[in-house]
Each structure stands twice: as C-alpha cells, then as structure tokens.
N, C-alpha and C positions, 0 to 999 in steps of 0.2 A: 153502123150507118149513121150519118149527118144529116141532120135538116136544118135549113135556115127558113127563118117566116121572116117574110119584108111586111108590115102593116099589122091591120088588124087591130083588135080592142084591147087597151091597156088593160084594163082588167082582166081582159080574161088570160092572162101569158101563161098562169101558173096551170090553167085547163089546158092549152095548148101545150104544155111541158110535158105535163099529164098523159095526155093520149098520145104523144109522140114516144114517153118511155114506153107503154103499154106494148108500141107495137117493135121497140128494141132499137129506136134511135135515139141520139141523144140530140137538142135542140137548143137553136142559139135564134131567141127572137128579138129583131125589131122593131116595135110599134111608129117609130117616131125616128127622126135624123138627130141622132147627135152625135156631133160630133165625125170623125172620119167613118166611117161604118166598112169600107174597104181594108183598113188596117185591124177590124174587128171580127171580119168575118175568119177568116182562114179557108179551109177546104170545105168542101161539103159536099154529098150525094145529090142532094134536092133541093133548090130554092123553091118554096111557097110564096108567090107576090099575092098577096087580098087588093087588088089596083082598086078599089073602092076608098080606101083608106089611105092610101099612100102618094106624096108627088110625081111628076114625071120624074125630076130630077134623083130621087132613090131610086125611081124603077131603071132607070140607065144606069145608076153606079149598080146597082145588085144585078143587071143583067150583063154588064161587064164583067163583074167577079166570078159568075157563072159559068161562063166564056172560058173565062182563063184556069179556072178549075175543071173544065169538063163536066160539071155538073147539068143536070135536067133541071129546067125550067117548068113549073106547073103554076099558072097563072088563073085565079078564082079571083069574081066580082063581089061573092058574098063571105064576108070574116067569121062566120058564125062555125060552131065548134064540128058541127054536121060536116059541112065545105071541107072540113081538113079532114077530119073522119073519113069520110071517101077516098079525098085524095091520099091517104095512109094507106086505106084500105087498098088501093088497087095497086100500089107502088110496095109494100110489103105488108101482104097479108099476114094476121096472126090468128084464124080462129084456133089452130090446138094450143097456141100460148096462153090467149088471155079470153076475157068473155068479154066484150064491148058491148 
C-alpha cells in the first residue's frame, strides 16, 4: 500500500513515515510545494490532505493526481500525528501486526 501526505509539519515527516510503515505502507510526504509535485507523486492508494497547512493551489494539483490514479482522498483539518493515526487506522488496520 501507498500513501501520499499533502501538508502537515516539517518536522514531524519522519513520525508520519513512522506510523505509516507501522501499519504496512510505504509514504511519500509533502510538507510544502517544491517544485512539480505531480511528476513526484507517482501512484498511490491514499492521499492524506492536512488543508490546514497546505495552499489551494497543492490541494488542486494533489486532488488531480488522485483523480488520475484512482486513489481515495482523505482530507483532515488537523496535522497532528493522532489525525493520521485514525485515518491509518480505519483505512488499514493493524492491531495483530503492531501495538500503536
């Protein structure tokens, strides 16, 4: 499984990296635009938007890329490590893999 995270707090990516292997996907985060981010994303299962954090103008490229991958959109106001925790949690649960 793929995740992509559009936003959210520079510092915390490698936590966000973190709880995404935990639950057996591998994560491609962007805090911030640089650059094309369309030629960077590739495929993915789930985009994560934090719209707190992030422009309009990423949230249109990442929900185009979404689009065209057939990917599920899961959109959270709050960037915090909990907000993705859930949204992991309900999209692929792991409690016999790991203990969160």
């Amino acid at each position: 499984m793929s995740v992509v995270i559009i936003g959210g707090n520079e510092r915390m990516e490698r936590m966000y990296s973190d709880l995404c292997l935990k639950h057996g996907c591998k994560a491609k985060i962007f805090t911030k635009a640089s650059g094309d981010i369309s030629k960077k994303v590739g495929s993915a299962d789930l985009f994560v938007l934090f719209t707190s954090t992030v422009s309009h103008n990423l949230v249109k490229t990442a929900l185009n890329e979404a689009k065209r991958c057939n990917a599920e959109v899961e959109r959270c106001h709050s960037s915090s490590l909990s907000a993705l925790k859930n949204i992991l949690q309900e999209r692929f649960p792991c409690e016999t893999i790991c203990n969160i």
